[in-house]
C-alpha positions in Angstrom: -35.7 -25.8 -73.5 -33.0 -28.1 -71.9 -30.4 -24.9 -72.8 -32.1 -22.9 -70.6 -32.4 -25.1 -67.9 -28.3 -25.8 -68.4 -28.0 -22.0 -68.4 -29.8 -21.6 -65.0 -27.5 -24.5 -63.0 -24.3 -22.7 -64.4 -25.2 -19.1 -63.1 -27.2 -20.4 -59.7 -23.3 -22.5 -58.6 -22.0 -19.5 -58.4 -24.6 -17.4 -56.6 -24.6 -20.2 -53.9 -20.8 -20.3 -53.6 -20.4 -16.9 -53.1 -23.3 -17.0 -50.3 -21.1 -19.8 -48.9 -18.0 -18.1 -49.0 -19.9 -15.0 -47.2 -21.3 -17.1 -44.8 -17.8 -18.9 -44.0 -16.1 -15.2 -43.4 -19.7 -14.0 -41.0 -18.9 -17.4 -39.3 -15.4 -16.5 -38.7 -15.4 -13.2 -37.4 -18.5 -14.2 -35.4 -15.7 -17.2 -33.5 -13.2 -14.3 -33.1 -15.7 -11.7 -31.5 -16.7 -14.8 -29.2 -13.0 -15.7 -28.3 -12.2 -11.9 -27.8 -15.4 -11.0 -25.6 -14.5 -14.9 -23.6 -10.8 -13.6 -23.1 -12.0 -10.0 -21.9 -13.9 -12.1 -19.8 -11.5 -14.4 -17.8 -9.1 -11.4 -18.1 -11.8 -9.3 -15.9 -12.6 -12.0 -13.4 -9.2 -12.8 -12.9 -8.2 -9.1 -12.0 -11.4 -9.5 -9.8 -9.8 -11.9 -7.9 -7.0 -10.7 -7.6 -8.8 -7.6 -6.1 -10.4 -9.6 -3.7 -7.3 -11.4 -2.1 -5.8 -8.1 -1.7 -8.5 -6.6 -0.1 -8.5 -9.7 1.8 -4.8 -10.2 2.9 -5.3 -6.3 3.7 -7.8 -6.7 6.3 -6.5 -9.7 8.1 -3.3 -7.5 8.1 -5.4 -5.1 9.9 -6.8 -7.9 12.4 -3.0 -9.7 13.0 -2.0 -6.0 13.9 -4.6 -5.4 16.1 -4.4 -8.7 18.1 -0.3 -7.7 18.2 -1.0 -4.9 19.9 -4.5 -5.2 21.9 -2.3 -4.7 25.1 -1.2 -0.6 23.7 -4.6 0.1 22.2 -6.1 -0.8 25.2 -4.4 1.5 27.5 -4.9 4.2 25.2 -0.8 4.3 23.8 -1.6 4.3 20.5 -4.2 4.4 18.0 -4.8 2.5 15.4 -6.2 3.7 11.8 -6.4 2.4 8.8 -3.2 -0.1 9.8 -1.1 2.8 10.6 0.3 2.6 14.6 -0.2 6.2 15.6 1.7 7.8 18.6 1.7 11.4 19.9 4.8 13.8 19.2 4.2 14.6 22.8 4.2 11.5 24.1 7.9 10.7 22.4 9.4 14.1 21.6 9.4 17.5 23.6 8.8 20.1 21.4 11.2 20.7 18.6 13.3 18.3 20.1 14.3 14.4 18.4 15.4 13.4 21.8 13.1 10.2 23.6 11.9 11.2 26.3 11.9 8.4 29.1 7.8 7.5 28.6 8.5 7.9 24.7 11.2 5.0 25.2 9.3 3.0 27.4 6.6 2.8 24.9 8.6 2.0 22.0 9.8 -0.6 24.1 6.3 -2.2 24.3 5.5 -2.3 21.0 8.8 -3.8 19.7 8.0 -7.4 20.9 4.8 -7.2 19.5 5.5 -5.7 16.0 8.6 -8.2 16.2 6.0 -11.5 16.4 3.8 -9.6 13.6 6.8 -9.7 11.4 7.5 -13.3 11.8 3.7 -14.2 10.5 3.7 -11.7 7.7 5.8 -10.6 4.3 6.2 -7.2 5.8 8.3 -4.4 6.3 7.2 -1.7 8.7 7.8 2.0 7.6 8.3 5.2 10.6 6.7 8.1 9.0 7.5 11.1 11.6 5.2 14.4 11.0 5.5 17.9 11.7 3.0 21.1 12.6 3.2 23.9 10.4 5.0 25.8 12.6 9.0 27.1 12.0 11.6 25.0 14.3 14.0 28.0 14.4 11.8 29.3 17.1 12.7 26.6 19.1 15.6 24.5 17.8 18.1 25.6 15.0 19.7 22.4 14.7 17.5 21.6 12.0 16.7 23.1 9.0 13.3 22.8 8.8 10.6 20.8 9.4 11.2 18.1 7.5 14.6 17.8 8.1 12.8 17.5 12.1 10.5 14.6 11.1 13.8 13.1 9.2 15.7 12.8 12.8 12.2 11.7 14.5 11.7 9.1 12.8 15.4 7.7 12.5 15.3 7.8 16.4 12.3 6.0 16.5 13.5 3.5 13.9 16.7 3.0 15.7 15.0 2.8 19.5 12.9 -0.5 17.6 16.0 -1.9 16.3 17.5 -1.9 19.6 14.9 -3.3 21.4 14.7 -6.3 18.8 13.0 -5.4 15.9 15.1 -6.9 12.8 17.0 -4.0 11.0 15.7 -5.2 7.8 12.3 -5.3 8.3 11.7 -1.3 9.2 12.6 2.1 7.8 12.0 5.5 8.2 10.2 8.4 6.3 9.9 12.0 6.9 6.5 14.2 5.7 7.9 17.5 7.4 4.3 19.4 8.2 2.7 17.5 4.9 -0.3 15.8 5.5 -1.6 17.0 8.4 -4.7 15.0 10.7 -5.9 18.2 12.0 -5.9 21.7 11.5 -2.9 23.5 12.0 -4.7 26.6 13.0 -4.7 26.3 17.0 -2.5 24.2 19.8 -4.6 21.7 20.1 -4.4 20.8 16.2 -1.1 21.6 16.0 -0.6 18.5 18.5 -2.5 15.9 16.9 -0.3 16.8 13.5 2.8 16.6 15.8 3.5 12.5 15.6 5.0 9.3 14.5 3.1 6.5 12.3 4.3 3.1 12.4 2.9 1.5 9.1 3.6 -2.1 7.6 4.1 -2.0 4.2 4.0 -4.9 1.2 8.2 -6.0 1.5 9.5 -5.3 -1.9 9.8 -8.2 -4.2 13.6 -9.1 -4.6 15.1 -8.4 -8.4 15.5 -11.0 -10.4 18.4 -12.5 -10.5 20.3 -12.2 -14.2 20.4 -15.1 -16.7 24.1 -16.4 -17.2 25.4 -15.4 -20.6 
């Protein structure tokens, strides 16, 4: 009798160590699964908030810009979309031409003070973008190559009429689209002058490299 009751306690320890054991491993992948979800987690929120400043610094970009230039945008100058300073081709330009004309200057003029104090509040740069209609510039002007080639020089004499009228020369740049990305349809005059223009734009400045560790 007492044999068999010694043979039960010897084959139950290791029934109940093993359930131990299992329970031990359940319990540790169960801590892991916990620290992984809890780290997926903070990672999410934090890339939340870092969404949320952007979108934030983004629109009080947008407001800064606006007050800058509430003098322009009031008399009808420019427009103003989606933080992109928008002026006629017209208004600067004659057609196929990258010459200012007098009321093109003049303008330019009174925005550089106020994009000037805009830069001294904010880490940007401001980017010229000049734009094209779809239409050939041999017609009118074979000193350039194209149209982008046309947008190129518009810009660059935009960029340089800011610079000389106090805007720093490292804080603006200039692009050229050629007849890409058009704002209306390039299918009558009308259309063809709204795509004709120049877009002021401040941009993020570009984080400076870092510097390289001493050997």
């Amino acid at each position: 009798m007492s044999d068999d009751i010694d043979l039960d306690g010897e084959t139950g320890a290791p029934i109940w160590a093993a359930f131990g054991d299992l329970m031990s491993v359940l319990l540790g992948a169960f801590v892991l699964i916990l620290v992984g979800v809890i780290g997926m987690q903070l990672q999410l929120s934090s890339k939340l908030d870092e969404a949320v400043k952007q979108r934030q610094a983004e629109a009080q970009r947008r407001v800064t810009l606006e007050q800058a230039l509430a003098a322009p945008l009031a008399a009808g100058r420019v427009t103003l979309v989606n933080g992109r300073i928008g002026i006629s081709g017209s208004v600067l330009f004659a057609l196929n031409s990258d010459q200012l004309q007098p009321e093109g200057r003049e303008l330019l003029k009174s925005l550089a003070g106020p994009l000037t104090r805009y830069l001294t509040s904010r880490e940007d740069i401001l980017m010229v973008s000049g734009f094209t209609d779809d239409q050939p510039v041999h017609d009118g002007n074979r000193r350039f190559a194209d149209n982008l080639e046309l947008s190129a020089q518009r810009a660059l004499t935009v960029t340089r009429a800011l610079i000389d009228e106090g805007v720093p020369r490292s804080s603006v740049f200039a692009a050229a689209f050629g007849a890409e990305q058009p704002v209306s349809s390039n299918s009558d005059d009308a259309g063809r002058a709204k795509n004709r223009r120049v877009e002021i734009a401040p941009v993020p400045k570009p984080s400076a490299p870092a510097a390289p560790h001493a050997p």
